[in-house]
N, C-alpha and C positions, 0 to 999 in steps of 0.2 A: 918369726915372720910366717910359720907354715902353721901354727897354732892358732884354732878357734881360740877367743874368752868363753864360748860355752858351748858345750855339743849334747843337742838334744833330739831326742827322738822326732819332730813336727814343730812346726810353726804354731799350732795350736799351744806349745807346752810354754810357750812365752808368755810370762804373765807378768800384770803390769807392777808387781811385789819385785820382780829381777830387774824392769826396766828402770823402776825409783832408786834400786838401791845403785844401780849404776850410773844415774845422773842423765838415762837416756828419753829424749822428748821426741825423734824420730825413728822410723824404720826407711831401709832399703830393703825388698823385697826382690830376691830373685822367680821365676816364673816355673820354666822345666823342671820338673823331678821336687818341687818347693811346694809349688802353688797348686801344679795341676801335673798329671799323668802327662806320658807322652804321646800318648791318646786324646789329651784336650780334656782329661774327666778330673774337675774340681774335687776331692773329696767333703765330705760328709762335714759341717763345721768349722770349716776354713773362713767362707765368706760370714758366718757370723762371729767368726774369732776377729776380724780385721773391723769389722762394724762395734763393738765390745771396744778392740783398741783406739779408735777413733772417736768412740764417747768418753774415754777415758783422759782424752786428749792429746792422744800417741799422733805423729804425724806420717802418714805414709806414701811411698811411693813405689813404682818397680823399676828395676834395672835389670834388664834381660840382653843376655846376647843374642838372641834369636833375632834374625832377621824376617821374620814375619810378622808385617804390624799387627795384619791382621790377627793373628793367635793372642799378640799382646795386649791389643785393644782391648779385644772381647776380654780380657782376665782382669784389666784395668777396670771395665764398665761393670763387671760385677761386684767386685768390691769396691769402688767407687773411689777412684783415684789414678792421682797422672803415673804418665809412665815414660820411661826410656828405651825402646828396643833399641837393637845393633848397639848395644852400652861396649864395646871392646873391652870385657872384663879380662885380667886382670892392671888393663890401662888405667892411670887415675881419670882421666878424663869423663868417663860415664859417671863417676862416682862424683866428680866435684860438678857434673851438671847436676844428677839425682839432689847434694845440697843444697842447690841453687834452687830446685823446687820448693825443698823442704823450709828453706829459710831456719836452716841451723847450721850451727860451730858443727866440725868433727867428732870430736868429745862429746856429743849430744844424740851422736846416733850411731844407731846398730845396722848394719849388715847381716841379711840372713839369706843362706842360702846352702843347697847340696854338696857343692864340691868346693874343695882345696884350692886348688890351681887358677880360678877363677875369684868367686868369694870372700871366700879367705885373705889370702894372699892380698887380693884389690884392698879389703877392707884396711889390713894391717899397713898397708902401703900407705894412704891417709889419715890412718890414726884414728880409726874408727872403730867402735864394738864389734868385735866378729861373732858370729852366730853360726855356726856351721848344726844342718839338720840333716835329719840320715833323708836320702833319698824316697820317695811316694811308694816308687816299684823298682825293681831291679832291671828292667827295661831301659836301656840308654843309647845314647845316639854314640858309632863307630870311635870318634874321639874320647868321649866322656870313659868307653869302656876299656879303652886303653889304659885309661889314669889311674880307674878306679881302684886295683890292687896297690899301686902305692899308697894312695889317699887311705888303703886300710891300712897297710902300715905307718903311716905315719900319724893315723887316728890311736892305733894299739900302744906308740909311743907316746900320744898325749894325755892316753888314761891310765898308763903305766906312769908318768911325771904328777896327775893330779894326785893319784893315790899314796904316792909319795910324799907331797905335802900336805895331804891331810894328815898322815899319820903323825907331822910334826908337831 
């Protein structure tokens, strides 16, 4: 339940070779620490990696907790797609509206996002791809920073499990 399916450096490192082999036709996109800084600053590549996924056929949307539409908006109007703010991750409720956009099964789509307790967790709760991506910056909001030592433990636990079965 507290395990990503894949833990990658950026959202950029999702390539549509991971998405096929997993059967996945959508994303859920988280926003804070995913998408953009907590500063609002897009990095470098993001908006043309989600434009890339979108010719590719990928279907995408956000689901953010954040309750500022505005922040959301604006990240939505960049990359060019709908969105969810105030999503109460990790509620399924955000996530079975986010489907509802996408017009797909469970099994058809990924979950990406910074943290565990939120992301994760939500995704695994519906039955969806989880994607957990290391955070933009080390900057986080009071909450987030409270979690985040465990989230490294229980990251150091999930790379201590993979590398276990691969040696098998």
């Amino acid at each position: 339940m507290i395990y990503p399916k894949e833990y990658l450096n950026s959202v950029k490192d999702i390539s549509i070779d991971l998405l096929n082999k997993n059967n996945i036709k959508g994303l859920i996109l988280d926003v804070d620490n995913t998408l953009i800084s907590l500063d609002k600053k897009m990095p470098a590549g993001i908006s043309e990696w989600a434009k890339s996924m979108k010719n590719s056929g990928i279907k995408i949307c956000i689901l953010s907790n954040s309750n500022k539409l505005d922040k959301v908006e604006s990240v939505a109007k960049i990359i060019e797609v709908p969105y969810i703010f105030f999503g109460k991750k990790p509620l399924k409720s955000g996530f079975l509206r986010a489907k509802n956009l996408l017009k797909l099964e469970n099994e058809n789509i990924a979950v990406v996002g910074d943290q565990i307790f939120t992301d994760v967790i939500g995704a695994n709760r519906c039955n969806m791809f989880s994607i957990l991506v290391k955070p933009i910056e080390e900057k986080d909001y009071l909450i987030t920073r409270i979690k985040r030592p465990i989230e490294k433990i229980i990251i150091k636990m999930y790379e201590k499990n993979k590398r276990k079965k691969s040696l098998r």
